[in-house]
Each structure stands twice: as C-alpha cells, then as structure tokens.
N, C-alpha and C positions, 0 to 999 in steps of 0.2 A: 687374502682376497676372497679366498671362497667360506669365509668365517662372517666377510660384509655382506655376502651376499644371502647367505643363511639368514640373518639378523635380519636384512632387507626382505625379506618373503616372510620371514614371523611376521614381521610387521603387518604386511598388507594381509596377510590371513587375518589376525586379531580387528584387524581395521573393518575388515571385508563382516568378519562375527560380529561386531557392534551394529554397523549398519543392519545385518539383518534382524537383530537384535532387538533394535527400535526400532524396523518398521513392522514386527510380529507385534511386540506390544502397544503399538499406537493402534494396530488392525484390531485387533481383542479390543482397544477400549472401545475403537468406534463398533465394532462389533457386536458385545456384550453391552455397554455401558451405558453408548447414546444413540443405537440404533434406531431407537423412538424419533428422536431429536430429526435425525435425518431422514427417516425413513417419512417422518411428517411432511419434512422439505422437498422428496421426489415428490411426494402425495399432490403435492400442488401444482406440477405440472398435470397432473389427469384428472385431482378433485377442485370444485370450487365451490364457492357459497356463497348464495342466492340471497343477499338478505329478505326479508319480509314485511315490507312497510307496513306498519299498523292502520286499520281505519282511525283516522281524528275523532274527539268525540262530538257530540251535536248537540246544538244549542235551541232550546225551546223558551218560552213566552212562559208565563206564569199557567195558563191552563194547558199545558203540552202541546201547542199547535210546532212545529218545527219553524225555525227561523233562521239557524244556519246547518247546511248539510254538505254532504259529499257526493261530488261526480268521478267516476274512476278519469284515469288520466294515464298516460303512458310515457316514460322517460326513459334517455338510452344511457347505456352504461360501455364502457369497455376494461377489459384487462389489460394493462401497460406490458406485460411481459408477452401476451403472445397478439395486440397490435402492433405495436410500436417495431414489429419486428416487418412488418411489411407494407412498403413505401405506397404499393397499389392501393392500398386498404386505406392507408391514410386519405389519398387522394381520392378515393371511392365514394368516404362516410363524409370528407369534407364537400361534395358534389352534392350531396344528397341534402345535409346537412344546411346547407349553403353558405359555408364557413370556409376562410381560407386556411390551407394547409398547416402554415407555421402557428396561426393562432390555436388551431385546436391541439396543433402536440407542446403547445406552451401550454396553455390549460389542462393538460392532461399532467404535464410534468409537475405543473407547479402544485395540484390537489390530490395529486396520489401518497399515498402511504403503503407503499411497499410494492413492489410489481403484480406481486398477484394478488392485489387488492381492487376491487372494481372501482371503476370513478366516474361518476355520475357528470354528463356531458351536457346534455340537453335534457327538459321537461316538456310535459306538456306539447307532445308531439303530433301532428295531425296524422290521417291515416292513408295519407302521399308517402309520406316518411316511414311510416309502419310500416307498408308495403312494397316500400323500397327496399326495406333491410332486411323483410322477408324473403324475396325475393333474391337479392344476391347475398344469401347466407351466405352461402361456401366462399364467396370472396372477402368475407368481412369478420377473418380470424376474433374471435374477443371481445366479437361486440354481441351484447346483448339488450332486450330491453325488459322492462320491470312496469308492474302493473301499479298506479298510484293513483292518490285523492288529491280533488279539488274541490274547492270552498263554492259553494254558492248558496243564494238566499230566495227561498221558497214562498218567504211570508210575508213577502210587497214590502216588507219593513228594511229601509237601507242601513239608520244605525250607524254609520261607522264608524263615528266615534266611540260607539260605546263596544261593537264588536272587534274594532281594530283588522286588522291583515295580517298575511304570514308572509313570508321571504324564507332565502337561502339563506342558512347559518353563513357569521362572519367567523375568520382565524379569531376575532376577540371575542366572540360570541364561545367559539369550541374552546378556547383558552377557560373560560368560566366554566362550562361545563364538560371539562376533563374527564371528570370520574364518573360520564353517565354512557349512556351511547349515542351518542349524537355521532356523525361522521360527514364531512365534506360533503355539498348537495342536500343535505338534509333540508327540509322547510320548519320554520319556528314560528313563533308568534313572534309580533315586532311592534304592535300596538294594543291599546283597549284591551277586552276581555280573555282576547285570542292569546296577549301576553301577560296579563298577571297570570290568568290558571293554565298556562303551558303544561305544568306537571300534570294538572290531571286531563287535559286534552288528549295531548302527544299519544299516550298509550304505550307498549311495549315489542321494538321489534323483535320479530324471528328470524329463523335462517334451514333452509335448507340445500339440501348437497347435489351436485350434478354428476357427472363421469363426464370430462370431453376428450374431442382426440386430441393430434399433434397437433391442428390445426384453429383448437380454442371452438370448436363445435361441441353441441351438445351429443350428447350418444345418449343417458339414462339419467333418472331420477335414481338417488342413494337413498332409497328410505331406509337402509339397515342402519344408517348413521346415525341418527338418534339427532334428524330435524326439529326445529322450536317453531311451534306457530303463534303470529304475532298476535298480541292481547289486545283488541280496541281502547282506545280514549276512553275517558270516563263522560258521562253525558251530563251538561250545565241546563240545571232549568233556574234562567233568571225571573226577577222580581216585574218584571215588565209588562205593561197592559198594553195592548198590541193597538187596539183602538186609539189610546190619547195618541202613541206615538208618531201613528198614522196620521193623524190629526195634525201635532205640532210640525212635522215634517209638511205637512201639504200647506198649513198655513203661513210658514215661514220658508216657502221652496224660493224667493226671489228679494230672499231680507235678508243679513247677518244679524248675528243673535245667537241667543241660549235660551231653551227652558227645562229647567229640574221639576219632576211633581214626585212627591214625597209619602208614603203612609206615614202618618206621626205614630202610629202602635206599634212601630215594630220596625222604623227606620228603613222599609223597603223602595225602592228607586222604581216605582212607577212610572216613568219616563225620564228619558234624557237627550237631549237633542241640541246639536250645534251646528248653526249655517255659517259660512255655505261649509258644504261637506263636500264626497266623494261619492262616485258609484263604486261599493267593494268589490264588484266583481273583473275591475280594471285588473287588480290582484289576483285574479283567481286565471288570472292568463297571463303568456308571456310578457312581460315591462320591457316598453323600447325606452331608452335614452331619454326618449323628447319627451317619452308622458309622463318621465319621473319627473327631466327639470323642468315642466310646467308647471305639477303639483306644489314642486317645491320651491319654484318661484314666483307662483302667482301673487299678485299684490294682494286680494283677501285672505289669503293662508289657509286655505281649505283642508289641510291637514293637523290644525290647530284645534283642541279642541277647546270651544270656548265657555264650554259647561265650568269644566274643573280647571284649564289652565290658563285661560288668559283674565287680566284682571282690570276691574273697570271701577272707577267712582258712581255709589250706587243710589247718590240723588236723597230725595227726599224719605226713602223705605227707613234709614239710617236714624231720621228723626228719634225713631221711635227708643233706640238708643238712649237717647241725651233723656229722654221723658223718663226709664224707666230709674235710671240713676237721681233726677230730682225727684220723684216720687218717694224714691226708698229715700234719701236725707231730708228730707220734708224741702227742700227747697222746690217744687212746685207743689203745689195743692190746687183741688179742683175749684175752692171759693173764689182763687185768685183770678182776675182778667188782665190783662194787658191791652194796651189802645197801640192797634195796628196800622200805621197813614200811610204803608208803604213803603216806608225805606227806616232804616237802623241808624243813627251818625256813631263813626268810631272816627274821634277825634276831626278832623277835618273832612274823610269819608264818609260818603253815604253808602251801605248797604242795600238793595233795594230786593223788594220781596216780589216773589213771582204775579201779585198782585198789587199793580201799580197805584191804586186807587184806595189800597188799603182792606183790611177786613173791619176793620172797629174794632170793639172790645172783643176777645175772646179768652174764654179761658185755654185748659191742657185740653178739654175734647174736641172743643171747638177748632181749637189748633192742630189738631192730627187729622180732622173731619175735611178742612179745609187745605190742611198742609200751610200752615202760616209761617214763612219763615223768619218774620219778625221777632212772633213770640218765642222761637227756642234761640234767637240770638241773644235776649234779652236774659233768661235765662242761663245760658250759658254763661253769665260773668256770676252765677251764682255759683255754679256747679262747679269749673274750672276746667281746665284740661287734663289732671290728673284723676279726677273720676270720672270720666268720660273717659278717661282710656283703659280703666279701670273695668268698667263694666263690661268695655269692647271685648277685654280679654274673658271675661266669665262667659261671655256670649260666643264665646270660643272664634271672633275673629283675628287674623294674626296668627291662625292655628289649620293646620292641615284636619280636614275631615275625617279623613284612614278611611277612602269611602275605595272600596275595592276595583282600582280604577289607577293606572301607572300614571307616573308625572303631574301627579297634582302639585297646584300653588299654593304657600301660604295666603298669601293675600298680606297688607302692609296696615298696622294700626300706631300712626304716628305719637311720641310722648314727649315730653320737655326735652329727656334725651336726645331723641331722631333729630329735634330742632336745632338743640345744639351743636351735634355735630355738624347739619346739613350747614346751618347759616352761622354759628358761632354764637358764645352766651348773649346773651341780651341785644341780640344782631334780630331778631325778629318780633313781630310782632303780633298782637292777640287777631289781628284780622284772620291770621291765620285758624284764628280756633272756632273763628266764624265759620270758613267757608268746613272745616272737617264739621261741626254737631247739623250739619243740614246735608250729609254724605257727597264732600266738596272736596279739592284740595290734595291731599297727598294721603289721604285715604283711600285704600286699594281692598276690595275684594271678589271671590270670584258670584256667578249664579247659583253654585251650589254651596257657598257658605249662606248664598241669602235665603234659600229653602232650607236651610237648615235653622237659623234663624226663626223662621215661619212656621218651624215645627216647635223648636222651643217654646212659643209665645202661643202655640195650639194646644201645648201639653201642661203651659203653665209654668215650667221649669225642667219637665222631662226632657233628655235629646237620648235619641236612639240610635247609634251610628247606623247612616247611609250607607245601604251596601244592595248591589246589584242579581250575587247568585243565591237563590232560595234553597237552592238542594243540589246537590251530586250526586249521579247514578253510575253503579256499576253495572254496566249493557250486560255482562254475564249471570252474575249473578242475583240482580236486581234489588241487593243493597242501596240504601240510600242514606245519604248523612245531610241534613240540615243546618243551614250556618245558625248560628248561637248569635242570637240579638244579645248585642252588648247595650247598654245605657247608664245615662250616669244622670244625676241630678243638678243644675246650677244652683252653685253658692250664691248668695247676698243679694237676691231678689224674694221677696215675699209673693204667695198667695194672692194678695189685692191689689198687689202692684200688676200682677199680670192680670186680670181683671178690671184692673181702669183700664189700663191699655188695650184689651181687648174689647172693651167699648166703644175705644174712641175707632179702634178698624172697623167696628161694625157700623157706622154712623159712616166711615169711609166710603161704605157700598151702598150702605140700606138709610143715611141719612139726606136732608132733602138740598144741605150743600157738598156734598162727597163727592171727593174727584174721580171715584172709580163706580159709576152706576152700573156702566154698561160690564159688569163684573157679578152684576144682579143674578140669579135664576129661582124661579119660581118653586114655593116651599121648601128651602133649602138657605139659611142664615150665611149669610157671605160675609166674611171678616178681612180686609186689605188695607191695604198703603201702598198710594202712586209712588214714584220718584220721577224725575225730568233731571240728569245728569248732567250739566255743559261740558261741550267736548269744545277742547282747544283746535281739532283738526278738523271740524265738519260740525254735523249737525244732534244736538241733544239725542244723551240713550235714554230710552224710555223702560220706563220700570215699573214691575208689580209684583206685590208678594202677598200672600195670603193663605186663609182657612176656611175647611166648614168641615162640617154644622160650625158653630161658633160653641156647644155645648157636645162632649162626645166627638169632636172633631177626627175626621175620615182620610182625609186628603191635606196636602200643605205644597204649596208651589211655587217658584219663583220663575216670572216670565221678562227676558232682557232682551228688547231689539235697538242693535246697534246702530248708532245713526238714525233712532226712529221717529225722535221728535218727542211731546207729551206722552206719561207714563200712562195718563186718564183714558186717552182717547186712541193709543198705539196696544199699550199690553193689555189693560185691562178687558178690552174684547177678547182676547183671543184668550185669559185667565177665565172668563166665561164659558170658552166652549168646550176649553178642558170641565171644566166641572158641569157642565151639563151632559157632555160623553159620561162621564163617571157615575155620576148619581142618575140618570138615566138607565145605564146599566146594571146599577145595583137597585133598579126599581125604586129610588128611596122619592124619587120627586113625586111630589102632594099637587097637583093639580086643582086649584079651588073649584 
C-alpha cells in the first residue's frame, strides 16, 4: 500500500516537472523569440497610424491654365477596437452623423480590416459635423478625422467626358489592385481621364504615428517612428484648346451630339465634347441615391460619352470612302459623268437621292461638291462590297482609335460575311450595299473615328494616333515626360488619290454648289463633307468633317449633332466657328 502510494506522488511530481517544464519554455520563446511579434500587438493599443492621403494630381489645358484642381475636404475615420467598445459613442457619432445606429456599425464591420485598422465612414464632411466631433472628443473613443481633396474645375471648362469623376473603391475594384495601397474609402478614378491615368494622378500615401490613451484620444505625435509623408499625384497637361471647347460646349449646350477637333501633326485632341453631359462637380460632393439613378436613367444618357462610345450611321461624310476605293482601281475617273434624275432603280425599287429633281450630269467632284447619291450608287455596282469594305478597314474603321480615353467602341464595317450570318447566304440583297457606300444601313461609327478619318485625308495618308495628355509632370521634382506621337502610314491609297478627293472637299466649302458654305472663313482654305444620317427613331444626324488650310493643314474635325437635321445647314456652322476660334488665335487669318 504505501509502495502505491509512493509510485502515486512520483507521478504527480514528474507530472507537476513537465508542466513547469513547458510553461518556462513556451515563456523563453515568447520571450526571447517573438517578443517583437507581440510586443507590436500591445503597441497597438497605444500606437496608431494616420494614414496621409496624397494630393491628386492636376490637370491643365495645353498652355498651363489649371482646369481640374483640389479643395481640401474632411472625412471621418474610426478604430473598430476602441469604438465599437462603447454603445454611447455609437449612438453619439450616428446623431451627429445623421445615420442610424445599426447601419453605421454594419458599415463599419463590413469595411474593416482588422480592429485597429481605421475605417473610413463618412467624407466630405461639413463644418457642423467638424465641430461636433471636436467638440465631444472625449465622448467619441476612436474617432478621428483626416484632412482630404476634392475635385473641382476652375477653368469654365466642364469636359466631363473627357475628364471623367472619382468614387469610392469597389471590393472588385481592391480585388484588382491587391498589390498596391488602395484601402476601403479610398477615392479612384471611375471615368475619362481621371481613370485611364489613375496611376499617375493617385500619387503616394504616407503615414504617421500618434500615442493615444485608454480611451482612443490623441495624446502625441511619434515622430521618433520614422513617419512617411505622402508624395503628390503626377500633374497631366492635356492637348486641349480651352477656347474651341468653350465654344463647342456653349454651342451644343441644348443639342445632343459630339465634336472631335483634331491636330493632324501630331494626332493631339484639341477638343472633345459630348451632349448632353454632366456638371463634374455633382461628384466632387456627397451622391445621394436619386442624383445617381437620374444620371443613370435619364433617357439622353448623359453619362454616355458620345465622342468615342456611342455609334451612329455617318451619312454622307462616308461617300468619300466608296470615291477613294474607285479612284485607286480606275473604276471611277474624273472624265466620267453620270446623269443624276433623282432616284436609282434597283430592280423594281427606286432609290431616291436627296435631290429629288436630280443634279444632271456629274462627274466624282461634282458628286462630292454636291453629295449626289445617285452617282456613288451607280458606282458602287462597279466597286462592290468587297472593296468597299476593303478600304473601310485601311481607313481604320471597325478598329478602335487607342486614343487615350477608357471604353471606346469599335464601330461596325459590315462585309459579305456579317450579311451572311445576319440574313443567311443569298438571303439578302445589293440594296443593302446601297444604303452602306452613302454611310446608311448597318454601317456603325463613332465621331471620333470620323475626325480621324479627316485627319487621314488632311495628311494624305498619314494618321497620328489621337491622344489627349501632352506631358506629365512630376510637382517635385519638375520632371517632365512627353507622350511619344505614334503614326503609321495607310496602305493602298495613293498620293492623287488623296488629292482628287481633297478637291472635291474643297469645292464642298469654297465651291458655288457645296453643301457646306456656311463652313467658309476668310483667307483660310476650308476642305469638308456634309452627311444627313436617317434615323429610324426621330430626326436625321447632321454631319461634318473637315480640314485646313487645305495645303499644310493645322486642324481636322468632325462635328455630330444628334437628331439635328441637314449636315449643311446644322454642323457645318458650328465646324465654322471652331475654325475661326483657331486660326483667329493663331493669328493665321488674311483679312483681304
């Protein structure tokens, strides 16, 4: 018995040694080993970090006048571990806030990453709310507020297609950029320019350290910690003449439409504008509910931008297409005339030309001068639809621009193919190739493939990719990097072939039957082509696209008002004042 009982007390001694055993070496590890580890994790009840939103960078006009900038702005933050620990506080910040209780600690749970991580609750706060939460500090454990930018536009110029808005990062948005520092709350680009050059806008946060107490108050600043202060945005100066766009915008303030104006030397975006549009600065303030789903359900779609994304049949401008294709295979020649009465017969159909009474004979300049749509039907059974679609493609339509500018459209250049699948082999008929060589039919492009187009036919052959930002500036160090004009050459157009054809635009403007006069400006060669679109849903788009000088050409533009009627008498005015703003300014007008 007292042998059991012996045995029975070794035991629990030996047992009692082990135990102490492993809790001396688990204490040594945390001790020696990961004392860091943990000693970081008390650290966070007393230390926190401040991030340091970066200033955005800023957007100027081609001669540096400022056209998008920043207003400081104030947004509140709290810490999950030392609010969420008291119920007063909740209901304090949501009084103040004017939020109900449950939604802001759903919101707060649902956007946090880790407790003592800050989480960005409200922006763009007024200074009711400042001075509320300055005010009952001591009541309002963990909450802080952080000093930020907002967007606004200094230079009358709205733009907003072209500048786009910012919002709060989406979870799919932070899913993409994982590996950067974006974090919950953050603001991004979501459109236009503000979102292709995000990376060089955004700029680089910083962060510095605070000391608070129990209570999630501030006590000190830790500068011994080795704070990072935030690097600004990089600064965009676009290609953009602040005048035309002033101009396009005021002339088209109560029309839908598009106008592109173009530099042919160098592919720069001189203006771009699309109605109806937005006032940016809706964005640069809190968005309720109801002004998002108006934007987004208005029946004009003023979030649409109709430069680069939406696509339209572009009339008569198109002609000039089917011309430069029978030029180059000798099936049209200038000797040739064709006798115009008015209408076209295909088989039992009459075709009828926009001039009911006929033009008479004309030849190819006559026919571009006048826009005869007789003679390019006529025509057209020479050509076919296989080089006509042929040339479309060299003219780069059916092809995105890469013009520096998010969600562009290709635009649609129908071929024997497209027909066959749409209607089935020999299910349709040549009417159809009718209405596509007069820019008809299931021919689709946008405004800006048609000023690019207009540059083409400016430069002869040359295209310069369309692009918007001229230079990048580093606000620091005053570095600057230059976008790299790309250009490429079109195949299987000659020399004289762009030169008849730019005849027959000049006789457009400056001849004495040209449907575009009012396109005219004094000592200054104006080179165009109307279009008049039929819309199945309303009333003809009106079209114009053009150059000058006609020699050494400066400018190239394509002007599209939607539902506007005659291309003559709607675009071409207003292709007018663009080029008289221009050459005006560049002193080049000759006043006899």
């Amino acid at each position: 018995m007292y042998q059991d009982l012996s045995n029975l007390k070794k035991f629990y001694m030996l047992f009692t040694l082990v135990l102490f055993a492993i809790l001396i070496v688990r204490t040594g590890q945390l001790q020696l080993y990961q004392w860091d580890k943990y000693f970081r994790e008390s650290e966070k009840n007393r230390i926190r970090d401040i991030i340091l939103e970066p200033l955005r960078g800023l957007i100027f006009d081609r001669d540096g006048e400022v056209l998008v900038d920043n207003r400081p702005n104030y947004s509140v933050s709290v810490v999950p571990y030392e609010f969420l620990k008291a119920d007063s506080a909740i209901i304090l910040l949501s009084e103040i806030l004017n939020l109900d209780p449950d939604d802001l600690k759903k919101k707060i749970n649902k956007n946090k990453r880790g407790n003592f991580s800050p989480v960005k609750i409200n922006r763009q706060i007024d200074f009711r709310v400042l001075s509320a939460i300055e005010e009952r500090r001591l009541d309002l454990p963990g909450v802080f507020y952080n000093t930020e930018s907002k967007r606004y536009y200094p230079g009358g110029v709205k733009a907003s297609h072209l500048f786009g808005y910012l919002g709060e990062i989406t979870s799919g948005e932070l899913k993409k950029f994982k590996d950067t520092n974006y974090r919950i709350g953050d603001s991004i680009g979501k459109t236009g320019i503000e979102l292709q050059d995000e990376e060089y806008l955004r700029g680089t946060p910083g962060v510095k350290y605070i000391e608070v107490d129990v209570l999630g108050r501030e006590v000190r600043n830790l500068t011994g910690l080795g704070g990072v202060s935030p690097n600004p945005g990089r600064n965009l100066f676009l290609t953009i003449h602040t005048e035309i766009q002033k101009y396009l915008e005021e002339v088209m303030a109560d029309r839908k439409g598009a106008a592109v104006v173009l530099d042919p030397r160098n592919g720069e975006v001189l203006a771009l504008m699309s109605k109806p549009d937005y006032d940016p600065e809706i964005f640069s303030n809190p968005l309720t509910p109801e002004t998002w789903n108006l934007l987004v359900n208005h029946e004009n779609k003023p979030l649409y931008n109709r430069a680069s994304q939406s696509l339209f049949p572009p009339g008569s401008t198109y002609k000039l297409v089917l011309g430069a294709a029978g030029l180059e295979t000798g099936d049209i020649t200038l000797e040739e005339n064709i006798l115009c009465t008015g209408a076209h017969r295909l088989g039992n159909r009459l075709f009828h030309c926009w001039k009911k009474t006929g033009h008479g004979e004309v030849n190819f300049l006559a026919a571009v001068e006048q826009s005869c749509n007789v003679y390019f039907w006529e025509k057209s059974r020479d050509i076919g639809l296989k080089k006509w679609s042929e040339f479309s493609r060299n003219f780069q339509f059916g092809k995105l621009t890469k013009i520096d500018l998010p969600n562009e459209s290709p635009g649609l250049v129908p071929t024997k193919e497209y027909f066959d699948r749409k209607y089935g082999e020999k299910k349709w008929t040549r009417g159809l190739v009718l209405n596509l060589v007069v820019g008809q039919g299931d021919l689709l492009t946008t405004p800006l493939q048609m000023a690019q187009f207009a540059m083409i036919l400016a430069n002869e052959g040359v295209l310069c990719r369309p692009h918007l930002v001229k230079k990048i500036q580093d606000p620091l160090t005053g570095e600057v990097v230059f976008t790299k004009v790309d250009s490429i050459q079109i195949q299987g157009t000659s020399k004289k072939t762009y030169r008849t054809i730019k005849q027959g635009m000049n006789l457009v403007v400056n001849g004495v039957k040209g449907t575009a006069k009012s396109a005219r400006i004094r000592g200054v060669t104006v080179c165009g082509k109307t279009g008049t679109a039929q819309n199945p849903h309303g009333n003809s788009h009106a079209w114009f696209i053009g150059f000058a000088p006609m020699d050494k050409p400066e400018i190239a533009l394509c002007i599209m008002v939607e539902n506007g009627g005659s291309g003559g008498a709607v675009a071409a005015p207003i292709a007018g004042g663009v080029l008289s703003i221009y050459f005006n300014d560049q002193k080049f007008a000759k006043i006899p």
